[in-house]
PLY file of the C-alpha trace (Angstrom):
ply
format ascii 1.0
element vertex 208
property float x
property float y
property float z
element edge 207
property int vertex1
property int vertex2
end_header
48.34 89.72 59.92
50.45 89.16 57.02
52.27 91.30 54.48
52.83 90.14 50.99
54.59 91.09 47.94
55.85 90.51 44.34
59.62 90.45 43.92
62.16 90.44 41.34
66.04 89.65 42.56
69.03 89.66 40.88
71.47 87.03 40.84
74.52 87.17 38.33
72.64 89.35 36.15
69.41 86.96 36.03
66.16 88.43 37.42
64.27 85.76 39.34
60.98 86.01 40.88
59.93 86.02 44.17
56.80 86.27 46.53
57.51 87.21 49.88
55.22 86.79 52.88
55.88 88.98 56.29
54.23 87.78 59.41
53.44 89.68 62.38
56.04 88.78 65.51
57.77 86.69 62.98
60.82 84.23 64.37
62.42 83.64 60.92
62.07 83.70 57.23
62.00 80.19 55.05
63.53 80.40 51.71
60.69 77.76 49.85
62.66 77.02 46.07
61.35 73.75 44.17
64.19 72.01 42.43
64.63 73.93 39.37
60.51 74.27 38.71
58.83 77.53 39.60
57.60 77.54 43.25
55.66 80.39 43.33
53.38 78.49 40.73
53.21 75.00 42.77
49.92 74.38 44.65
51.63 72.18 47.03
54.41 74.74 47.72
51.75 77.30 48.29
50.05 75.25 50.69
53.09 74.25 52.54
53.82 78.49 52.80
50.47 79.01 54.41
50.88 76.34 57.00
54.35 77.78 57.90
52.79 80.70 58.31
50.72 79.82 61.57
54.37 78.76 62.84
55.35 82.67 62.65
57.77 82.03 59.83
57.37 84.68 57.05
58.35 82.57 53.55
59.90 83.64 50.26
58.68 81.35 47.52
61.29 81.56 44.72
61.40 80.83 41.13
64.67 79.25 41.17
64.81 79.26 37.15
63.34 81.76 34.96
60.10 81.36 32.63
62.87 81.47 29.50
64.92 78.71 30.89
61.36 76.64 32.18
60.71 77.02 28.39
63.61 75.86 27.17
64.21 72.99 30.17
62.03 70.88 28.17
64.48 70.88 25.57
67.94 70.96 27.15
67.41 70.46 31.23
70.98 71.59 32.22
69.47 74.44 34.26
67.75 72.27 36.66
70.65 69.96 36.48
73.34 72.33 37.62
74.11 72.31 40.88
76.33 74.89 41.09
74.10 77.85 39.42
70.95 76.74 41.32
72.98 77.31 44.39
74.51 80.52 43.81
71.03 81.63 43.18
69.98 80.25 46.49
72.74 81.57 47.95
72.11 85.40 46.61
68.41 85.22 47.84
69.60 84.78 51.69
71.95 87.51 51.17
69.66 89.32 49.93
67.10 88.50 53.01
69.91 89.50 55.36
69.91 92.71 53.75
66.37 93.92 54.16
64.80 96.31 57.05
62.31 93.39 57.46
63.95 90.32 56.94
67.72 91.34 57.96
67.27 90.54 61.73
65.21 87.06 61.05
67.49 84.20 60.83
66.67 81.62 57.37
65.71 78.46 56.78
65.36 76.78 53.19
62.94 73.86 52.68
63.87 72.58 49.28
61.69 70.12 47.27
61.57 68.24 44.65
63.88 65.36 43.51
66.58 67.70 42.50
66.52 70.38 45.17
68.41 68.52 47.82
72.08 69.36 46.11
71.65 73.28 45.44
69.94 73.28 48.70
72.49 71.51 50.48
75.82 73.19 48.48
74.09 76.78 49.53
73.93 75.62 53.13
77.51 74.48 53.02
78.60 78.08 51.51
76.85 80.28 54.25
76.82 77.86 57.31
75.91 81.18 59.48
73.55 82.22 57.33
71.35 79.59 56.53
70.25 78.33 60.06
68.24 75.09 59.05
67.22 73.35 56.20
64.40 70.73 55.31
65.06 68.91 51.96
61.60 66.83 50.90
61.67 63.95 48.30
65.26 64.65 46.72
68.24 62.46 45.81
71.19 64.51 46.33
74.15 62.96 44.65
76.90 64.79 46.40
80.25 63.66 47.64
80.67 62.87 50.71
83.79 65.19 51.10
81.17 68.18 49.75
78.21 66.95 52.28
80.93 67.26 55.13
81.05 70.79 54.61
77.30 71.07 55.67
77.21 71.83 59.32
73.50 73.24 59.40
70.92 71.43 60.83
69.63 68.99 58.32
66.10 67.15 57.86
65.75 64.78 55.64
61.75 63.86 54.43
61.44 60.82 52.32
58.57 58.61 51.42
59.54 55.28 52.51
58.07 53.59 49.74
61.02 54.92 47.24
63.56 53.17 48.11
66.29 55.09 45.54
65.76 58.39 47.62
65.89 56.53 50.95
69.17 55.41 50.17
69.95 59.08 48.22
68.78 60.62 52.22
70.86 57.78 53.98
73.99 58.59 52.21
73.55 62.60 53.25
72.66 61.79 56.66
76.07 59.54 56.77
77.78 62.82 55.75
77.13 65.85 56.72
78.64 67.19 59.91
75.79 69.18 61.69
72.29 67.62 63.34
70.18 65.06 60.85
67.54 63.80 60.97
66.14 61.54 58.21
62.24 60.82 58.61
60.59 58.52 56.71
57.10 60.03 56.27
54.33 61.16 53.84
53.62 64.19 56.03
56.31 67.31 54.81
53.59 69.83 56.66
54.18 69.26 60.41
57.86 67.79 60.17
58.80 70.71 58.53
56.99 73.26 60.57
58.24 71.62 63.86
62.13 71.51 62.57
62.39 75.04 61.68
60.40 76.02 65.09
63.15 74.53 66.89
66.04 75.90 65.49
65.30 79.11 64.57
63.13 79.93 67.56
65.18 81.71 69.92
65.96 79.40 72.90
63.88 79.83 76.25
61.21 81.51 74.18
58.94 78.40 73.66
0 1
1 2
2 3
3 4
4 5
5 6
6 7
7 8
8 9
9 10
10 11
11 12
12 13
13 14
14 15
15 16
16 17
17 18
18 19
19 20
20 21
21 22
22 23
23 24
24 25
25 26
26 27
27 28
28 29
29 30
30 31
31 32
32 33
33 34
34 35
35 36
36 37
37 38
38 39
39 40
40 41
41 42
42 43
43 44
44 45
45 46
46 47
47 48
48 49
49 50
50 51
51 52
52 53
53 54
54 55
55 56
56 57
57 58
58 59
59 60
60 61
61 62
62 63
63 64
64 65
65 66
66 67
67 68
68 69
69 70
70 71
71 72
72 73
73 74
74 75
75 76
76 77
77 78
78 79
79 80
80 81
81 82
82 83
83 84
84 85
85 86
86 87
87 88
88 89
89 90
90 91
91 92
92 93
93 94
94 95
95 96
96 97
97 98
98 99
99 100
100 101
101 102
102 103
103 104
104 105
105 106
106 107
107 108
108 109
109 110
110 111
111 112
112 113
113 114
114 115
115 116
116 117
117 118
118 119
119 120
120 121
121 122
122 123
123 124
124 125
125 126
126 127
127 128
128 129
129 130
130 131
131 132
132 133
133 134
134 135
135 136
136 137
137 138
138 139
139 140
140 141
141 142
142 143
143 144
144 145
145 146
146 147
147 148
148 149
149 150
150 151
151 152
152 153
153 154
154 155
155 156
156 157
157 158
158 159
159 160
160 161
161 162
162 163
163 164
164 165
165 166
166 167
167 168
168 169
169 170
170 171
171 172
172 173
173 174
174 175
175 176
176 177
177 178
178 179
179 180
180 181
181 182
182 183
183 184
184 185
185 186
186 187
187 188
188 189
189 190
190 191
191 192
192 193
193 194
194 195
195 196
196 197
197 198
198 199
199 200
200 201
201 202
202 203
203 204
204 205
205 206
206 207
């Protein structure tokens, strides 16, 4: 049995929206944003939602930009470019999650995905390290320092397709960095990896 509803959530005075999904006997709730593009509107992020869903993870697809700025992206991009206000927006969803009757008690996971989700993904992982308990970036090419990535202590999987070589490398260089467990796989398959990362880490221990 599931639970789902439209959302709209504030973040610095932007109203983003938001589909949640509850599950019954849920073990955690997966933040789902797309890299700047509007999740809740991406057939593959949809799918990946449902198959989290037989995992017992309740999901919160985000719209990460609003329909004005997807508008005007195609014109001036700078609001999937910035790193900084995609994470604060990140950021101010998992507060808000931790603030819900429903969600509060759940720990969080973000999958981010998309070529430029890994940085905002990453950055908001590095700002609320208790917070956000693990994080799956798919098909990015985070360009952050390696001073920044060291801030990252939350465990980390990288998904790339081994055929692109440029986010290979991108995924090598964060997996170099960061400070908590990586894991860079080199697959085509997002569904299970995913799905089996966040089961282990947010699954309480001994409950398997």
């Amino acid at each position: 049995m599931r639970r789902e509803s439209v959302l709209h959530l504030e973040s610095a005075g932007i109203v983003l929206e938001a589909e949640l999904a509850v599950t019954e006997h849920a073990i955690g709730t997966i933040v789902i944003v797309d890299g700047g593009r509007r999740a809740r509107h991406d057939h593959r992020q949809r799918d990946l939602a449902a198959h989290l869903h037989e995992y017992a993870l309740s999901t919160l697809l985000v719209d990460a930009i609003t329909l004005a700025e997807s508008l005007l992206d195609p014109v001036k991009a700078w609001h999937r470019l910035d790193t900084g206000l995609l994470a604060g927006r990140i950021v101010a969803v998992v507060d808000w999650l931790a603030a819900q009757p429903e969600t509060g008690a759940l720990p969080v996971g973000v999958f981010a995905g998309g070529r430029r989700a890994g940085d905002p993904a990453l950055l908001a992982a590095a700002r609320r390290p208790s917070s956000v308990r693990a994080l799956v970036c798919r098909d990015a090419r985070p360009t952050m320092s390696a001073a920044t990535l060291a801030q990252v202590t939350t465990p980390t999987l990288l998904i790339a397709n081994p055929a692109d070589r440029a986010t290979v490398e991108a995924n090598e260089h964060v997996a170099r960095h960061v400070t908590g467990p990586c894991k860079l796989q080199l697959s085509m398959d997002d569904t299970n990896v995913a799905g089996d990362w966040f089961g282990e880490h947010l699954r309480p221990h001994g409950s398997w």
